[in-house]
DRENBAKE-548682 format. One record per residue (C-alpha): residue number from 1; residue in three letters; z, y, x. Coordinates in steps of 0.001 Angstrom, whole numbers. Layout:
// residues N
@pos:NUM, code:Ala, up:Z, north:Y, east:X
...
END
This chain:
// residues 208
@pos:1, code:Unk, up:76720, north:91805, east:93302
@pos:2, code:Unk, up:80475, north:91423, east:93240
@pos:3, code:Unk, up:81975, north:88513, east:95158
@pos:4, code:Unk, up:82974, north:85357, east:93468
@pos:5, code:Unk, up:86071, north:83842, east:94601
@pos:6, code:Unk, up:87091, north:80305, east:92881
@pos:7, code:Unk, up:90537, north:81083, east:92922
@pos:8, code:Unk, up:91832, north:77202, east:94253
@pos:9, code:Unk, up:95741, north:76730, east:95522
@pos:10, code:Unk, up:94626, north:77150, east:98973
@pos:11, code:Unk, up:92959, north:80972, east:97737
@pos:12, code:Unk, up:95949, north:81775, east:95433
@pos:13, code:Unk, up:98304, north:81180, east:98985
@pos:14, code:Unk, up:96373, north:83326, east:100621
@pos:15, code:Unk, up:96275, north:85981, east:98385
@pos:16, code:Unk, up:99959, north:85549, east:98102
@pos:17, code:Unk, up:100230, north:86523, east:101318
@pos:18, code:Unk, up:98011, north:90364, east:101333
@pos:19, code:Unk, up:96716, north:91749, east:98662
@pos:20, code:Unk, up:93520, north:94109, east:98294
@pos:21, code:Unk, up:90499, north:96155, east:97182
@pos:22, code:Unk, up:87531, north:97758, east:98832
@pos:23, code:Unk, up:87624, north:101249, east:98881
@pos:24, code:Unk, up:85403, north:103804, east:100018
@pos:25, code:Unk, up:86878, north:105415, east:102802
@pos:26, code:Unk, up:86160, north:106435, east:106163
@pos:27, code:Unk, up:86485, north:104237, east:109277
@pos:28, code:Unk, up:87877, north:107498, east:111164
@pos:29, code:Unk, up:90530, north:108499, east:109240
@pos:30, code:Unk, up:91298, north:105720, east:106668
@pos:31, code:Unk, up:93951, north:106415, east:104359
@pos:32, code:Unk, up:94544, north:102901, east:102658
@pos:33, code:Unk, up:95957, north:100074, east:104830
@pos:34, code:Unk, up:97120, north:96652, east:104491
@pos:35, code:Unk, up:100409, north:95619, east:105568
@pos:36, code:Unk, up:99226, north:91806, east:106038
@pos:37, code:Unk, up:101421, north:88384, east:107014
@pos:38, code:Unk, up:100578, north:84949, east:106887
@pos:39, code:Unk, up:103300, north:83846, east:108178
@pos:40, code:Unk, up:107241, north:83930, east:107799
@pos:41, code:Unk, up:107471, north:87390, east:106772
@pos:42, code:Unk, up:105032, north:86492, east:103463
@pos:43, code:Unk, up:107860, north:84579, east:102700
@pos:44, code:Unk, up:111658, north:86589, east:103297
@pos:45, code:Unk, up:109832, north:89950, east:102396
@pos:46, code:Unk, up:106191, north:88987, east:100479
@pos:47, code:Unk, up:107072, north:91783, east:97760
@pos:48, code:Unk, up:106629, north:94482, east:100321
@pos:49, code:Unk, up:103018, north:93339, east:101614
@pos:50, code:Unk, up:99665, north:94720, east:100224
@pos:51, code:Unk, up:97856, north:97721, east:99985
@pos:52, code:Unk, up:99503, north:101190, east:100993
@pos:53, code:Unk, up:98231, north:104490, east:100560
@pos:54, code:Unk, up:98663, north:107679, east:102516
@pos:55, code:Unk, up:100582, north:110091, east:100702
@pos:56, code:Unk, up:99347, north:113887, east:101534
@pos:57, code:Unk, up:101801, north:116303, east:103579
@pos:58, code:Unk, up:103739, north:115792, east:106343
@pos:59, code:Unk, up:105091, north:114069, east:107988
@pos:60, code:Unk, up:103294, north:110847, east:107144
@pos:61, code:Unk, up:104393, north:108534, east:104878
@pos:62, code:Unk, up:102759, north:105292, east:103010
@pos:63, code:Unk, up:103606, north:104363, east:99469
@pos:64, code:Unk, up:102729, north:100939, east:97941
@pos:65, code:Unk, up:100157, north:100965, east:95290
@pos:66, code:Unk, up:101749, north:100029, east:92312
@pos:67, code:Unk, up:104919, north:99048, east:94003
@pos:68, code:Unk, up:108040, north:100405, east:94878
@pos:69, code:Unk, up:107864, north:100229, east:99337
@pos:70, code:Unk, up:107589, north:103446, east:100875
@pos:71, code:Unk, up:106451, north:103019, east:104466
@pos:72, code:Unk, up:107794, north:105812, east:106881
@pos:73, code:Unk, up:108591, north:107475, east:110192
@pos:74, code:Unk, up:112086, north:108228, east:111191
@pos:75, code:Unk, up:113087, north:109520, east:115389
@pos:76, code:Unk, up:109956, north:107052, east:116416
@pos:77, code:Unk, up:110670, north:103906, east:114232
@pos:78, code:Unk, up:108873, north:102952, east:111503
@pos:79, code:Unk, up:111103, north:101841, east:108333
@pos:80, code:Unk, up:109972, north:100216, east:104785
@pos:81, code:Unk, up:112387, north:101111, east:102226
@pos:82, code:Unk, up:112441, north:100572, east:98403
@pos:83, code:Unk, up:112032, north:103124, east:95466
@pos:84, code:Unk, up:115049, north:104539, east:94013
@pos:85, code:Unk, up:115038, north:103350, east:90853
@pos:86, code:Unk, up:113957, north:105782, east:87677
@pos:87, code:Unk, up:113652, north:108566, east:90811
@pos:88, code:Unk, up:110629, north:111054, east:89776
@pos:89, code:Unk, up:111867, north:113771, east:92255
@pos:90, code:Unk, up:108762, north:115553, east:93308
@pos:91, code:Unk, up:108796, north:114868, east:97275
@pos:92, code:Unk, up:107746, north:111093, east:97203
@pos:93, code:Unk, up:110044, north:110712, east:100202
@pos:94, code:Unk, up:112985, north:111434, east:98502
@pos:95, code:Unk, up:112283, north:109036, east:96096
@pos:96, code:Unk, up:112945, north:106525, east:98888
@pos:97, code:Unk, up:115949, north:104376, east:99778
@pos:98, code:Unk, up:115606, north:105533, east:103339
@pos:99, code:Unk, up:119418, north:104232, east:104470
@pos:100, code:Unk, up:118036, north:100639, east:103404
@pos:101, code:Unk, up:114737, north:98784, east:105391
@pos:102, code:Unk, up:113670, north:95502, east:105105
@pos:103, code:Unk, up:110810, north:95928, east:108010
@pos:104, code:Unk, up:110870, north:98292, east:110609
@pos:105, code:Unk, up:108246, north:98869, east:114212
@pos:106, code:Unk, up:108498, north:100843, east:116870
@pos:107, code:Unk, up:104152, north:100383, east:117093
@pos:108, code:Unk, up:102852, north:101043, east:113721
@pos:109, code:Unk, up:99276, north:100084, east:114979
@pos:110, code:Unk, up:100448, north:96546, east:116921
@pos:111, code:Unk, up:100816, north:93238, east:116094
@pos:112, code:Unk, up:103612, north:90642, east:115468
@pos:113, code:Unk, up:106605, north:90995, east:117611
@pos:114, code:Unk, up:106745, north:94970, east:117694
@pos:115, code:Unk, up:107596, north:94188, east:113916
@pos:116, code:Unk, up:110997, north:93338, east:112863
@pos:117, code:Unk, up:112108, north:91841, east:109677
@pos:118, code:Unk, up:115373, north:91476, east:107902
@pos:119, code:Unk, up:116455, north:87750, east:107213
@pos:120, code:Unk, up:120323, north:86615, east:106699
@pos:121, code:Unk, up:121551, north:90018, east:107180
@pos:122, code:Unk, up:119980, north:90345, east:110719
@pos:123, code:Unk, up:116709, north:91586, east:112420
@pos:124, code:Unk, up:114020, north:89501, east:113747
@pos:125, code:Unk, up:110354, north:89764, east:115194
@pos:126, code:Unk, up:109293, north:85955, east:115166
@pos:127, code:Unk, up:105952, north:86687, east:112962
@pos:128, code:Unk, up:103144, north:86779, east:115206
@pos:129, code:Unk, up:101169, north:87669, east:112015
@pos:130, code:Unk, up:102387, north:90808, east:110620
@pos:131, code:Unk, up:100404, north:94173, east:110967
@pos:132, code:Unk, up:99521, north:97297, east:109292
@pos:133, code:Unk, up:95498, north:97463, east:109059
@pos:134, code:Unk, up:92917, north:99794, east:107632
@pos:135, code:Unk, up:91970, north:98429, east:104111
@pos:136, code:Unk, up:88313, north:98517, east:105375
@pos:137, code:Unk, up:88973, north:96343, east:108598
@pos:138, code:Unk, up:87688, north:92628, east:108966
@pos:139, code:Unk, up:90933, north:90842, east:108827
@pos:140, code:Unk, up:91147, north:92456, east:105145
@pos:141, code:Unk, up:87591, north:91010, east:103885
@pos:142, code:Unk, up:88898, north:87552, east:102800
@pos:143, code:Unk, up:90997, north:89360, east:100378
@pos:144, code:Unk, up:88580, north:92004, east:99017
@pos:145, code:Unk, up:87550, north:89761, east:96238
@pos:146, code:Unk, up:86471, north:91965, east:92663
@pos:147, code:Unk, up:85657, north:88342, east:90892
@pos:148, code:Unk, up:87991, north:85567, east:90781
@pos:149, code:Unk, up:87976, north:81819, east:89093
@pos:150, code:Unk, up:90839, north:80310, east:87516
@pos:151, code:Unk, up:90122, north:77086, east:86910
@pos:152, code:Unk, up:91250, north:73376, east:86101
@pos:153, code:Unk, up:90580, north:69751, east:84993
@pos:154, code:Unk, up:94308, north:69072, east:83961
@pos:155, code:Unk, up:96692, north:70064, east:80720
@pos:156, code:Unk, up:96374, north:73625, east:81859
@pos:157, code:Unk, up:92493, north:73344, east:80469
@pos:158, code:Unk, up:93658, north:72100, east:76992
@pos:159, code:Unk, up:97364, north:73670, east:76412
@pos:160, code:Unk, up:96761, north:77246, east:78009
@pos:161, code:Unk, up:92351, north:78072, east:77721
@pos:162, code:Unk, up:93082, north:81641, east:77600
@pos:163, code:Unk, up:95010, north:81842, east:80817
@pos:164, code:Unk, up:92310, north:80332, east:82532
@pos:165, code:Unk, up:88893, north:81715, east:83280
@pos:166, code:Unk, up:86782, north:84747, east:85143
@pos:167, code:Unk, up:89216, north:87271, east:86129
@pos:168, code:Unk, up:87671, north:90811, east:86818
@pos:169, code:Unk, up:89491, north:93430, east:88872
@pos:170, code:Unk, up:90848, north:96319, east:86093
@pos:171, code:Unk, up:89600, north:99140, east:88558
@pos:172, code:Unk, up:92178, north:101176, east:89779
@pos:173, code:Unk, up:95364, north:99151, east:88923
@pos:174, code:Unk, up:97637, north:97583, east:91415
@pos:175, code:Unk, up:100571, north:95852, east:91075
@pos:176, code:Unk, up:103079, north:94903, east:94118
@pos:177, code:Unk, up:100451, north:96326, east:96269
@pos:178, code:Unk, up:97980, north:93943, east:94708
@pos:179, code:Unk, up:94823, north:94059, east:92965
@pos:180, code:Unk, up:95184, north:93253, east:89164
@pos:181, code:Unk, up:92560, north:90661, east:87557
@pos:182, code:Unk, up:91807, north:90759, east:83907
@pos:183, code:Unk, up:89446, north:88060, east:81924
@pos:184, code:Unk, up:87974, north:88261, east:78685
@pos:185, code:Unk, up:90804, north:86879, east:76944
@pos:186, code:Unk, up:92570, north:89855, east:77877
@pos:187, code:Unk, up:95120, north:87809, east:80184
@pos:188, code:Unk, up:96225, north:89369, east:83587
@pos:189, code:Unk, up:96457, north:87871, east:86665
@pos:190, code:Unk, up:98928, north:89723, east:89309
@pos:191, code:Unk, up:102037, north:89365, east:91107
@pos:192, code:Unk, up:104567, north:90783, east:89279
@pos:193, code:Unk, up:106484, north:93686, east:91297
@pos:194, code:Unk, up:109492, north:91927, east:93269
@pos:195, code:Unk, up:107665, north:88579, east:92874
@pos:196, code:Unk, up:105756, north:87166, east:96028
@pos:197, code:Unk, up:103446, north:85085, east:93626
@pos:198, code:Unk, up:100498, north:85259, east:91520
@pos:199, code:Unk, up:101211, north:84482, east:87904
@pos:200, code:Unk, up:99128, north:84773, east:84157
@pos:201, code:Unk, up:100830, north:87561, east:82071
@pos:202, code:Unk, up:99749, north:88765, east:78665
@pos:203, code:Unk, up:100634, north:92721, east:79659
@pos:204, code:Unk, up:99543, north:94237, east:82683
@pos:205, code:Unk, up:103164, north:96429, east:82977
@pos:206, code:Unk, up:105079, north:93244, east:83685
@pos:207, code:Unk, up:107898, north:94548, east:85918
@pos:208, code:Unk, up:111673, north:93360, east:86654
END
């Protein structure tokens, strides 16, 4: 039976933060990962966290699932870099702002100060938090919800029903490298790509 989650503030933050879905994969060679922070990173570059998926070829390189953050290896240091925009050049790579990083590691697999970040136009590692997982991994579970509850017992209730409600995971969508939830009123409940917060839309292809 799916998980329930009753989607609260304190859930909604945390999902803020990482986004994802169980997959099946396998524990030896995992090809979806998390690239998780609950700390200041969630905040100067949130749009870049969530799910990732292991593009095939080589050499290796991660692309965001339904987002626009390719995560890749460049003379031993690991750079995210944005999309190109309206780029559909077949080598996903070259798709890829690679002069332009907003995170970069030296240790793909560690945690928290191997990991720099870009804030006011400068690098910094002061987010003992941030890692790259394995989508299957136990630090993911919290977020591995199918089922969550939008609820409340203010306005919201009367003025806006239909954005409240069960939300159901619409299987195979992402958005910002986040799951996207769907109740029966047909609303969606994502984080909107260059957003770092969960919001009600009418249209699942809400982009900038």
């Amino acid at each position: 039976m799916a998980t329930t989650c009753h989607l609260l503030l304190s859930i909604i933050y945390a999902m803020n933060h990482v986004g994802a879905i169980v997959e099946n994969e396998s524990e030896s060679e995992p090809t979806e990962y998390v690239l998780a922070s609950t700390g200041a990173v969630s905040y100067y570059q949130g749009t870049s966290l969530g799910v990732y998926s292991l593009l095939p070829g080589q050499p290796p390189v991660y692309k965001q699932k339904g987002g626009d953050y390719y995560l890749h290896e460049d003379r031993d240091t690991w750079y995210l870099s944005p999309h190109i925009t309206n780029c559909n050049k077949t080598v996903p790579l070259w798709c890829a702002a690679t002069w332009i990083a907003s995170i970069k590691t030296v240790d793909i697999e560690g945690v928290g100060d191997v990991w720099f970040y870009g804030r006011d136009k400068e690098w910094v590692n002061d987010d003992p938090t941030l890692q790259f997982i394995p989508l299957s991994s136990t630090p993911a579970a919290c977020i591995t919800c199918s089922t969550v509850v939008l609820a409340s017992t203010g306005p919201a209730q009367e003025s806006h029903p239909d954005y409240l409600g069960v939300f159901q995971t619409v299987p195979g969508l992402y958005s910002a490298g986040r799951p996207v939830y769907k109740n029966s009123a047909g609303r969606y409940l994502m984080v909107k790509n260059e957003y770092t917060s969960w919001a009600v839309w009418e249209e699942e292809e809400e982009r900038l």
